[in-house]
C-alpha positions in Angstrom: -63.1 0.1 72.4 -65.0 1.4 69.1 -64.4 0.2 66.1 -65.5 2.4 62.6 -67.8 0.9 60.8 -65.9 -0.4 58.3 -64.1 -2.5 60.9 -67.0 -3.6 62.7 -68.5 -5.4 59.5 -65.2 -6.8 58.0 -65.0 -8.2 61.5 -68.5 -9.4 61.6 -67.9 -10.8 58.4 -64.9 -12.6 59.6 -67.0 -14.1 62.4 -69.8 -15.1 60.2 -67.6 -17.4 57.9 -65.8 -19.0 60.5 -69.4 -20.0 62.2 -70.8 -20.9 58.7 -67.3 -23.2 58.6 -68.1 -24.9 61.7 -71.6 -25.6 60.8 -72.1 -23.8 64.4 -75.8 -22.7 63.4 -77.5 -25.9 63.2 -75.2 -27.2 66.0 -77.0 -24.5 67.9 -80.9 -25.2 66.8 -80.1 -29.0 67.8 -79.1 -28.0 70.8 -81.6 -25.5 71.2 -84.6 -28.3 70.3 -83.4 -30.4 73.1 -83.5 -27.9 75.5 -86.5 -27.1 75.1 -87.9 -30.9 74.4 -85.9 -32.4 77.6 -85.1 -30.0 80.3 -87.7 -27.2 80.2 -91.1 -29.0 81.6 -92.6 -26.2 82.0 -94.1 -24.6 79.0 -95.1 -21.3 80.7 -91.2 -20.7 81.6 -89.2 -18.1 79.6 -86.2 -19.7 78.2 -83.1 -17.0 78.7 -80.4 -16.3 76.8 -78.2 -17.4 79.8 -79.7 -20.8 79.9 -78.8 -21.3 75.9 -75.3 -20.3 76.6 -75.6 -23.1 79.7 -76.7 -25.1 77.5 -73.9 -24.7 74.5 -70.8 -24.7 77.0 -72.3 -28.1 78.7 -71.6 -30.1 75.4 -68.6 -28.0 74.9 -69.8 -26.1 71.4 -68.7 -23.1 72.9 -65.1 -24.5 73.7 -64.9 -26.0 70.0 -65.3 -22.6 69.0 -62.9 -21.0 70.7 -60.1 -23.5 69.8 -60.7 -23.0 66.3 -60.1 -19.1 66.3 -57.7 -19.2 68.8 -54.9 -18.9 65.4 -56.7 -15.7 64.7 -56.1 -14.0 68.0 -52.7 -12.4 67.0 -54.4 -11.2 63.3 -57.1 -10.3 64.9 -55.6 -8.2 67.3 -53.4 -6.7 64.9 -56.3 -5.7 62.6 -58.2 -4.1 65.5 -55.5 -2.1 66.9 -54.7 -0.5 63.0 -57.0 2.4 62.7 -56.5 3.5 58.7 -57.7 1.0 56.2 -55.2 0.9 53.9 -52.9 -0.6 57.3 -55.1 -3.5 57.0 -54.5 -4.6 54.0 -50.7 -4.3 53.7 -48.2 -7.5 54.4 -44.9 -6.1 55.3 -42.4 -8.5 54.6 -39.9 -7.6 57.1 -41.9 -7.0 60.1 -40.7 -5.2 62.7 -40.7 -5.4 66.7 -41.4 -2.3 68.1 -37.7 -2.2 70.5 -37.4 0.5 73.6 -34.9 2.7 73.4 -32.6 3.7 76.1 -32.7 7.6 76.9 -29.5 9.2 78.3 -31.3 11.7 80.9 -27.5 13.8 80.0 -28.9 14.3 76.6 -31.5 16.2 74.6 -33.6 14.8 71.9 -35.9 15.4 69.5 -38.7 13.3 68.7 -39.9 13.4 65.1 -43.2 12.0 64.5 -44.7 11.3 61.1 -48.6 11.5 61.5 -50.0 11.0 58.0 -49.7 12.4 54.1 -52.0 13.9 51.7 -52.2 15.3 48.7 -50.1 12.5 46.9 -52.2 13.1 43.5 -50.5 10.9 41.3 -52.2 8.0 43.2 -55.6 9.6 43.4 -57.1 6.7 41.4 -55.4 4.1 43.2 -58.0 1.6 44.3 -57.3 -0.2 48.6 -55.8 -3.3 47.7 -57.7 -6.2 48.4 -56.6 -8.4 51.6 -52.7 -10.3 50.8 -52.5 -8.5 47.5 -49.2 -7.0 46.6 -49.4 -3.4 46.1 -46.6 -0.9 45.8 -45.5 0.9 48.5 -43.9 4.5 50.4 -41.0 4.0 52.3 -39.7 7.3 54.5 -35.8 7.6 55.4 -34.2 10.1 57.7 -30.8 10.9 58.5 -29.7 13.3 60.9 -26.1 13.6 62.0 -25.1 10.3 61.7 -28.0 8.7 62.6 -30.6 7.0 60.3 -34.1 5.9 60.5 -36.2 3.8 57.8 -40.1 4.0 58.4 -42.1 1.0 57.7 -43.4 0.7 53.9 -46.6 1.7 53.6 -49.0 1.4 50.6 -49.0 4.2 47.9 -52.6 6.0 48.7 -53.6 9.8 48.0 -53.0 9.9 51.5 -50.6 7.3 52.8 -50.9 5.8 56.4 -47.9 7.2 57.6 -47.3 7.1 61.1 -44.0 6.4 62.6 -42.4 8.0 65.4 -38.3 8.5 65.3 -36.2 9.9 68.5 -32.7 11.6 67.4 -30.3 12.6 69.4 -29.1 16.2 69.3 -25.9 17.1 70.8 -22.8 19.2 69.9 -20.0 16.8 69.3 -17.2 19.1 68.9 -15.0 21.9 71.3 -15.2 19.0 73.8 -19.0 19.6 75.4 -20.5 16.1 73.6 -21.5 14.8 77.0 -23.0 18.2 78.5 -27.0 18.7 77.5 -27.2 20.9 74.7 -28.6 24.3 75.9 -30.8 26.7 73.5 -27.4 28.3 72.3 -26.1 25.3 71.1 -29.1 24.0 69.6 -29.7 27.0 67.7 -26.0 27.0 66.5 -26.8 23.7 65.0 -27.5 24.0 61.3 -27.5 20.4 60.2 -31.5 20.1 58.9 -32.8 16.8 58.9 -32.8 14.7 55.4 -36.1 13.0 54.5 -35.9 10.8 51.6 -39.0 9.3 50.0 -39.2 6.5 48.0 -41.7 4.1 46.2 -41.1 0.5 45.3 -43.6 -0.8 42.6 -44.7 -4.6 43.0 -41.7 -6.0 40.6 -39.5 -4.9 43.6 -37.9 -1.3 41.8 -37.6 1.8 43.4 -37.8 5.4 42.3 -36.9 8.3 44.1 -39.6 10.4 44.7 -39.2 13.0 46.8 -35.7 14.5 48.6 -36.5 17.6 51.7 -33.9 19.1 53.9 -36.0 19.8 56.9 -35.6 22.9 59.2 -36.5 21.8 62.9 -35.1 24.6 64.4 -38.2 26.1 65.0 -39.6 24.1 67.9 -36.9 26.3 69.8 -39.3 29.1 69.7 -42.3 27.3 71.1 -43.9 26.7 74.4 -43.2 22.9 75.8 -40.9 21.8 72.7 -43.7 21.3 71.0 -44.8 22.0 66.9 -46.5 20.8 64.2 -45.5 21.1 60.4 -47.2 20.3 57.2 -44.2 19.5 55.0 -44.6 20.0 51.5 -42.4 17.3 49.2 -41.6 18.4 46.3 -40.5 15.8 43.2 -36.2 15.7 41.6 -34.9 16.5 38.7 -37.2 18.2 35.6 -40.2 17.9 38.1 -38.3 19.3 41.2 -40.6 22.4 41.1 -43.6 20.5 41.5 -45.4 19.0 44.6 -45.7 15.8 45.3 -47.6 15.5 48.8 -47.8 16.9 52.1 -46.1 15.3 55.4 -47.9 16.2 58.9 -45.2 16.0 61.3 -44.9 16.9 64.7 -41.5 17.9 66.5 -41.2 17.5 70.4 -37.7 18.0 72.6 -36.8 15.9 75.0 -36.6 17.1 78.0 -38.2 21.0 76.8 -35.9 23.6 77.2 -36.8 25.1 80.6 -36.5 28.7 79.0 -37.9 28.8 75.4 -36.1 30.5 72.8 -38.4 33.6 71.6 -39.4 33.1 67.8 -37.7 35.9 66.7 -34.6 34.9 68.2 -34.7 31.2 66.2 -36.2 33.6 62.8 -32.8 36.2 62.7 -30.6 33.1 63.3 -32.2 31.0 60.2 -31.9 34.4 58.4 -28.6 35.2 59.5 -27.8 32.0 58.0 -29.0 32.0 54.4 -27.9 35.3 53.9 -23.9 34.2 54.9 -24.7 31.2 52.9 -25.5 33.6 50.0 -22.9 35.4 50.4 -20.5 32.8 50.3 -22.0 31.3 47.1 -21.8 34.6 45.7 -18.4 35.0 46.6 -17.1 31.8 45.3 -19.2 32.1 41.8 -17.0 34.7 41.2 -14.0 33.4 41.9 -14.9 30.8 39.8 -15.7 32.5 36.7 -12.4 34.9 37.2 -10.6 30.9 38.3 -12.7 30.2 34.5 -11.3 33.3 32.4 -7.7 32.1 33.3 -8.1 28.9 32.5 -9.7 29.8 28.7 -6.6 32.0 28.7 -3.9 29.3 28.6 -5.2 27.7 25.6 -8.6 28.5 23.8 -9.1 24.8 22.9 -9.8 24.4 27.1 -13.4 25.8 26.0 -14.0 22.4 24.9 -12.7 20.3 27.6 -15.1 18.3 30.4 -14.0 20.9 33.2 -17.2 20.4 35.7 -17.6 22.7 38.7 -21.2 22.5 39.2 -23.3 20.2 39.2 -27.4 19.8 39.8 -28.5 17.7 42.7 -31.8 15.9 43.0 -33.5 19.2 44.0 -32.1 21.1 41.1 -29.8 23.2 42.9 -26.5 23.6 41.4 -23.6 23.1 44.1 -20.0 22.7 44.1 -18.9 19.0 42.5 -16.7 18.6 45.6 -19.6 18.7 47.9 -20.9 15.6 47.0 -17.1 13.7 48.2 -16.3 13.5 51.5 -14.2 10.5 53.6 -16.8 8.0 54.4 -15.4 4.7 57.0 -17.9 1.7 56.7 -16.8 0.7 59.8 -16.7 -3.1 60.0 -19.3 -3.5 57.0 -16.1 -3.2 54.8 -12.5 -4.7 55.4 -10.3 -3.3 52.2 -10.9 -0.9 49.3 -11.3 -3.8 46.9 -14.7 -5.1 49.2 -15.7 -1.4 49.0 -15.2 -1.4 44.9 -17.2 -4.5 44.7 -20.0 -2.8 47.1 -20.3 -0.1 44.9 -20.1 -2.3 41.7 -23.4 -4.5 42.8 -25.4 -1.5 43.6 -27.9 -0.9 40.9 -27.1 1.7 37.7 -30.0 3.8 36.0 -29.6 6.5 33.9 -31.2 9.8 35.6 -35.1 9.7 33.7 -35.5 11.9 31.0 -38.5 13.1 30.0 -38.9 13.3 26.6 -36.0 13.6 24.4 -32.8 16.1 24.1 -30.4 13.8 25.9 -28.7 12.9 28.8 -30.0 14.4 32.2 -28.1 15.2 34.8 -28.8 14.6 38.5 -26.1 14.0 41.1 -27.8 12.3 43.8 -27.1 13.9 47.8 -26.0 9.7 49.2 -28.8 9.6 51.2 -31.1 9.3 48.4 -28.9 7.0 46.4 -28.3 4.5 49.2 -32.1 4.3 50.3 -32.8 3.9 46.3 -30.2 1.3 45.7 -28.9 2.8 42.2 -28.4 5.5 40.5 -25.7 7.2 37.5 -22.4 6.7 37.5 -21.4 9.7 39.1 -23.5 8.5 42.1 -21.4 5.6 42.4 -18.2 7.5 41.6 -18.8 9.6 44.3 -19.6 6.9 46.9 -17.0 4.9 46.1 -14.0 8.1 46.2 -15.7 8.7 49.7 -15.2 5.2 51.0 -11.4 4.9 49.5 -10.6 8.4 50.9 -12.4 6.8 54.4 -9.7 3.9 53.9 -6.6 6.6 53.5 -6.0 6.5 49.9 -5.9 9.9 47.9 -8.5 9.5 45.4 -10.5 11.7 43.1 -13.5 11.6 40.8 -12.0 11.8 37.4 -14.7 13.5 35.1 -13.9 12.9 31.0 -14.9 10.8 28.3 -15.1 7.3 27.0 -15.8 5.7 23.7 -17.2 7.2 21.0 -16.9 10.8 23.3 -19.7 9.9 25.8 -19.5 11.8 29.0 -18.0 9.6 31.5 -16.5 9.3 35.5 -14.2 6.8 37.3 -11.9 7.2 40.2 -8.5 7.8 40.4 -6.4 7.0 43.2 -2.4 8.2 43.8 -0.2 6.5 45.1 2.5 7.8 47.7 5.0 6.8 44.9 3.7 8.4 42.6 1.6 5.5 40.8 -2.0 6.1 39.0 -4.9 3.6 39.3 -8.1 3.7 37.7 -11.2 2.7 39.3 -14.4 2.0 37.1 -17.1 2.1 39.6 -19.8 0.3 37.6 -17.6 -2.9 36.8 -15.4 -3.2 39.9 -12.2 -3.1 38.0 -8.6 -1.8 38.1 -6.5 -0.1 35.9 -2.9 0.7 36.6 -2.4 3.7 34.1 1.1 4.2 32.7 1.2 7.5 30.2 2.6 7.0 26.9 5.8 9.5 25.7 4.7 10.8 22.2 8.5 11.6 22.0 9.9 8.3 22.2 11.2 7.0 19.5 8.9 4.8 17.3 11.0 1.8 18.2 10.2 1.6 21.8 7.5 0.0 23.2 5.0 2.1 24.4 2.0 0.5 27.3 -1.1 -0.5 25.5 -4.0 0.7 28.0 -6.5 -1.6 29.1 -8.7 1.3 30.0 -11.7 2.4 28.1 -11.6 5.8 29.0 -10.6 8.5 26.4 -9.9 12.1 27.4 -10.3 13.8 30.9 -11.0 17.3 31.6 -10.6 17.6 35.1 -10.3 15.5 38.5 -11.5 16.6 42.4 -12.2 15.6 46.2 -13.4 16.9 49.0 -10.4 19.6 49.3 -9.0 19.7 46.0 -10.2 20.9 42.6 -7.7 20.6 39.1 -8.1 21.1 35.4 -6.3 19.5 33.3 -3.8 22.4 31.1 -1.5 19.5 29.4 -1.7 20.3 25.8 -3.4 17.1 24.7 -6.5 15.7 27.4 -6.2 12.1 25.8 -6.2 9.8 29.1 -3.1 8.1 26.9 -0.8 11.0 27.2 -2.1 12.6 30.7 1.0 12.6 33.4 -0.8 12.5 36.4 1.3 14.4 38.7 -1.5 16.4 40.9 0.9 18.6 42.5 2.6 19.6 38.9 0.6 23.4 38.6 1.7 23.3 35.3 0.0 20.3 34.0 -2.9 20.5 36.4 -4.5 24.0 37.5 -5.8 24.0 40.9 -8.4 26.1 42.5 -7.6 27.7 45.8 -8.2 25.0 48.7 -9.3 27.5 50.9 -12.5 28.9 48.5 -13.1 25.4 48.4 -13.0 25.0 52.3 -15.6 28.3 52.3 -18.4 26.2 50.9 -17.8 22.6 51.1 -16.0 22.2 54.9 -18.6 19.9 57.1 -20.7 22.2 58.6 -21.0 24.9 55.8 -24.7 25.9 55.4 -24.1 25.7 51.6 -22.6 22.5 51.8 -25.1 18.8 51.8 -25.1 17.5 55.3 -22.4 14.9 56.3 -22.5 11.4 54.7 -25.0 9.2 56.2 -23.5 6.3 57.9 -24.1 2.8 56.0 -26.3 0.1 57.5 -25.7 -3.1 57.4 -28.2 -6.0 55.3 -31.0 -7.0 56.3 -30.9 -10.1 53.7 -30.0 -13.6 54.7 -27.6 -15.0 52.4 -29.0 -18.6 52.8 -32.5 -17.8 52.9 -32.1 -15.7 49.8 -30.1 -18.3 48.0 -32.6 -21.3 48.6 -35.7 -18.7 47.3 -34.5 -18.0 44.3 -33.2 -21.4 43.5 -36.1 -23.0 44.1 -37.8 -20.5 41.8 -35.7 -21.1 39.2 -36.3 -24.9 39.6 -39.9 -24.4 39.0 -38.7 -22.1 35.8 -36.6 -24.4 34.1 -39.3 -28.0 34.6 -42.1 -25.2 33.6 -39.9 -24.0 30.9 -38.8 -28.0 29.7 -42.5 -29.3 30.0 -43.3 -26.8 27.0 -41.1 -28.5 24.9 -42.2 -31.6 25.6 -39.3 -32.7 27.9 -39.2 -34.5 31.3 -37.1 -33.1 34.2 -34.5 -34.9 36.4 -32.7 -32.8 39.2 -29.4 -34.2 40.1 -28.6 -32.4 44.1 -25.5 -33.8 44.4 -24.4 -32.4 41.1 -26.1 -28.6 42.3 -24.1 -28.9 45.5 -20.7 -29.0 43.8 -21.3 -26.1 41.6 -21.1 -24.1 45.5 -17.4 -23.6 45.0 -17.2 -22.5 41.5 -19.9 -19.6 42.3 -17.3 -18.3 45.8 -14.7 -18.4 43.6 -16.1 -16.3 40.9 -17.3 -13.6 43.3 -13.9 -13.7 45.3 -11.9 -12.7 42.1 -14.8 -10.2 41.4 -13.6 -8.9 44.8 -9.9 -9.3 45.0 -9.2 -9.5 41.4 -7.2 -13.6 42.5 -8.7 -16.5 40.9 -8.7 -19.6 43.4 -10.4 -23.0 44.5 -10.3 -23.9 40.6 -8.6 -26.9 41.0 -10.9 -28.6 43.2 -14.1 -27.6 41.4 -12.8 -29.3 38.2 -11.7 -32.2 40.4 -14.9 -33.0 42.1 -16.7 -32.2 38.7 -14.6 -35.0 37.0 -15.6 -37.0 39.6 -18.9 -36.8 39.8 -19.7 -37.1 35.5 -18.9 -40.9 34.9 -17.1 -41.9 32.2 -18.9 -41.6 28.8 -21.1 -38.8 30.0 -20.6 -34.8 29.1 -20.7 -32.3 31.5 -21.7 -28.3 30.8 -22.0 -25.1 32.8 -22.8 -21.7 32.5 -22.5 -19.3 35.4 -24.0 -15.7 35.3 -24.1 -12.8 37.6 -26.7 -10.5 38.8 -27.2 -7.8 41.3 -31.1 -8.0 42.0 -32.9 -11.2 43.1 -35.9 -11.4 41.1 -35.7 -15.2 40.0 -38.0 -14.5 36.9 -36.9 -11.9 35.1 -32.8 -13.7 35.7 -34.3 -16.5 34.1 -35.4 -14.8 31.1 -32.0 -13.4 30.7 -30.2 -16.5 30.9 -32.3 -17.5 28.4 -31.2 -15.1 25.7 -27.4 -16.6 25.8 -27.5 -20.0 23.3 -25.2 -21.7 25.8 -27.6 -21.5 28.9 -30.6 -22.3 26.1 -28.7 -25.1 25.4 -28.1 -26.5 28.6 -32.3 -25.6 29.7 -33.5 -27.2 26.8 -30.6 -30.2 26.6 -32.0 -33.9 25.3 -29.9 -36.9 25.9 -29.5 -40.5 27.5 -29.4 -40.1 31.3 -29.4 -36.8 30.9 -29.8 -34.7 34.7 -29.4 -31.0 35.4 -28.5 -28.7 38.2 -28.9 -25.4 39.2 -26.8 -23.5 42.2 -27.5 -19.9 43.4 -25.4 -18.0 46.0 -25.9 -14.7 47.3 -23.6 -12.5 48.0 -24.8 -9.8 50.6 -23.6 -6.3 51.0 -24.3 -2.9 52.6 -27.8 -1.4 52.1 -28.9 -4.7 51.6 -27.0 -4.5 48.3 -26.1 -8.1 46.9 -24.3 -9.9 44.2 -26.4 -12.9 42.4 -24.5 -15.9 41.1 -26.3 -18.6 39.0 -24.9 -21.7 37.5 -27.3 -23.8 35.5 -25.1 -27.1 34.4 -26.3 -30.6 32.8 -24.7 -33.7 32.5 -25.8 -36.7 30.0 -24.5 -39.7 28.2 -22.7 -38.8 24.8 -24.4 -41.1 22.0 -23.1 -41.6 18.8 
């Protein structure tokens, strides 16, 4: 096996330190000195390598040796079988088994292999990071009807060690032929392109989206053997969409090859074929919806003003059809009620879409590929995740677009009930509002409903199928009846035009939701971490003001129950288990002694920058930096974990010490 030369002398490097360790050299001279002193008589005789190497394993030197590099067998192995540098100097924290994968001989697959990247300019001055240091890191996701693939993080380079192989399956699974082998027809009828979604996590743990491509594999139809290779150009979202970011070398093999290729220009006038329908029905439905527009202005010239949103940007700058991005989504078993699925939504990250520069707020509606594998996004990513997921659980629900307070642009979820009540769902928060209009013709006397709600007006609503304006004569959320079948409160846009370009399926339509995947965090393991952390925080944080630190475990443990019970009536909206928590609490502060708590939430799990937090509030400062007789603290973390490794952090720092006089 050959090594390059870079290999060769970090490994003889590696060597020479552990025999320097040892003391191995003059273990060998000594030997070597006898040898010649004792056992060679003969002065004339050569005196072979061989008989040195005699001579070492005879008083076991060479055995010693051994033994103590035995630990680096597995290391070393690893580090000779990685090829690229930067590989060898990367740690992934969640390593991964490579697992074999069952192939239904009934079924055709493609093989997608990733081989490397270049041209990835921004990090052009990015130094190799030395061995064990933390560097930040390119992580490739896929999706491809219904299936999903994560490659292993790799550090950011110029050109990034990609190399990851990922085997979809390709059937039809529809007219009742899922369990035939798709033949060329039916792959080429196919259109679903293949979603890659690049992202880059910087050494604090946060993510940014970098690059979102909708991949055309049809073309290894055309070829001889199944066999192609692409160089993928990734271009950058929002204000830099236009502009490269690197270049992907991939390579595309079916499984088995179809026995009669496709000829190229058969596979070229299908993917043509295709964009011009696809054109056709954009251009179609633009002008229905600017005549759909003109009627609306008609009924009263004050709707010119009103948050009536029909397009909207996605991460690639193309402007599609606001009910493209909803669609009924089923969690399967990763979510048991709507309320779980609120709370999912709730913990996963928010960020304003970046703006460069001034001139306000940007917009980017992320595709939910690219908002799942980034953990966060606006709140119109969440609203539309979360109307997916309660139209999944068989509620009718709609993305509500409007304003809050102060007139900022704003979206929630609105569900309606088969009786004809109206919740609202605020995405970011987790919360409920039941909505009950107020009649500006009652008389002043009566009591009118004083909305909880912070949301102001609301200019139109939508899902997957159904598009409506709101024509009432005043858009304050206050006033709005919500009757969605009521044509004269609530314009609709023809379902069918909708259907035309949003229906699964559509060419102009994003792909079908990706499926979610379930956490790869342990809750305990997670929990213990950052507690831990936060214990070394607080005595680090107490030494500097001159002040000793006594733990008190027994007094951590009980804060457990508070912390489930906060998070269960973040889920359910139901406080319980109060009563015990106070109980044991009384129990456990003697008489004479005061007890205090303070319990915060978090949705990320970086210990350091929670404890700085905490420290801004004057009631956990208080309890951190607390003097007294006796005085003990305590410190429980739980994690809550979630979808997409999504999690909700709960802290309770508490103290308890003798009141003095």
């Amino acid at each position: 096996m050959s090594l390059p030369p870079e290999k060769s002398t970090e490994l003889k490097q590696i060597i020479h330190e552990q025999l320097n360790r040892m003391n191995v050299h003059s273990r060998i001279r000594e030997v070597l000195a006898e040898t010649l002193k004792d056992e060679l008589g003969d002065e004339s005789r050569n005196f072979s390598e061989e008989d040195l190497i005699k001579a070492l394993r005879k008083r076991g030197i060479i055995d010693d040796v051994m033994k103590e590099l035995h630990f680096l067998e597995d290391g070393l192995s690893r580090e000779l079988t990685s090829t690229p540098k930067p590989a060898t100097h990367f740690v992934d924290k969640e390593p991964r088994t490579l697992k074999k994968t069952n192939i239904d001989p009934s079924r055709r697959y493609l093989h997608l292999q990733v081989l490397s990247g270049k041209a990835f300019l921004e990090h052009l001055q990015e130094l190799d990071p030395l061995p064990g240091q933390v560097c930040s890191t390119f992580t490739l996701s896929l999706h491809f009807r219904n299936q999903r693939f994560r490659s292993k993080p790799v550090p950011c380079a110029c050109e990034p060690d990609f190399q990851d192989g990922f085997l979809l399956e390709v059937h039809k699974d529809s007219l009742g032929d899922g369990s035939r082998m798709a033949d060329a027809t039916t792959l080429l009828s196919i259109c679903d392109p293949v979603q890659l979604v690049l992202i880059k996590m910087d050494t604090s743990g946060e993510t940014t989206l970098v690059s979102s491509h909708f991949l055309e594999w049809r073309s290894v139809l055309g070829v001889d053997r199944g066999v192609t290779s692409l160089a993928v150009e990734l271009l950058g979202v929002g204000a830099e969409c236009k502009i490269p970011v690197g270049v992907l070398n991939v390579k595309l093999e079916l499984y088995p090859p179809l026995t009669q290729p496709l000829s190229p220009e058969i596979v070229s006038t299908q993917l043509t074929l295709e964009r011009q329908k696809a054109a056709e029905k954009e251009r179609l439905f633009l002008v229905y919806a600017k005549q759909w527009w003109r009627e609306y202005l008609q009924i009263r010239p004050s709707h010119n003003s009103r948050l009536v949103k029909i397009f909207a940007q996605d991460e690639n700058g193309l402007n599609r059809p606001v009910c493209c991005y909803v669609r009924p989504l089923r969690a399967g078993r990763l979510l048991d009620t709507p309320r779980q699925a609120a709370r999912f939504v709730n913990v996963l990250g928010y960020e304003k879409a970046p703006v460069v520069g001034g001139g306000g707020k940007q917009e980017l509606w992320c595709s939910m590929l690219a908002f799942l594998c980034r953990n966060k996004g606006d709140c119109e990513d969440h609203c539309t995740l979360l109307c997916s997921l309660l139209l999944g659980f068989g509620l009718d629900a709609y993305v509500c677009v409007g304003t809050k307070g102060r007139g900022v642009a704003h979206t929630w979820v609105m569900t309606y009930g088969t009786d004809g009540a109206v919740t609202f769902w605020e995405s970011l928060t987790g919360q409920r509002y039941v909505h009950k209009p107020v009649n500006p013709d009652d008389p002043p006397l009566v009591e009118q409903p004083k909305p909880l709600y912070p949301y102001r007006t609301i200019g139109c609503i939508f899902n997957h199928q159904r598009f409506l304006a709101n024509c009432q004569p005043s858009d304050s959320v206050d006033l709005c009846v919500f009757d969605v079948n009521d044509e004269s409160r609530w314009k609709p846009m023809s379902e069918e035009a909708i259907k035309s370009i949003c229906s699964p399926g559509s060419t102009t339509s994003l792909p079908p939701l990706p499926p979610l995947c379930s956490s790869l965090l342990d809750a305990a393991t997670e929990s213990n971490e950052i507690e831990l952390q936060l214990r070394v925080l607080v005595t680090e944080h107490r030494k500097d003001l001159g002040l000793t630190t006594v733990w008190d475990d027994q007094l951590s443990y009980l804060l457990s129950p508070a912390l489930a019970a906060y998070e269960i009536e973040r889920t359910t909206g139901i406080s319980a288990g109060n009563e015990e928590f106070q109980d044991a609490i009384r129990r456990a502060v003697p008489d004479g002694h005061t007890f205090k708590g303070f319990p915060i939430h978090f949705v990320h799990r970086n210990a350091r920058r929670a404890f700085a937090t905490c420290l801004r509030s004057p009631f956990c400062d208080e309890i951190v930096g607390c003097r007294g007789d006796q005085m003990r603290l305590a410190v429980r973390v739980r994690v809550f974990t979630y979808p997409e490794s999504a999690c909700a952090v709960w802290i309770m720092f508490a103290c308890k010490y003798r009141s003095v006089l």
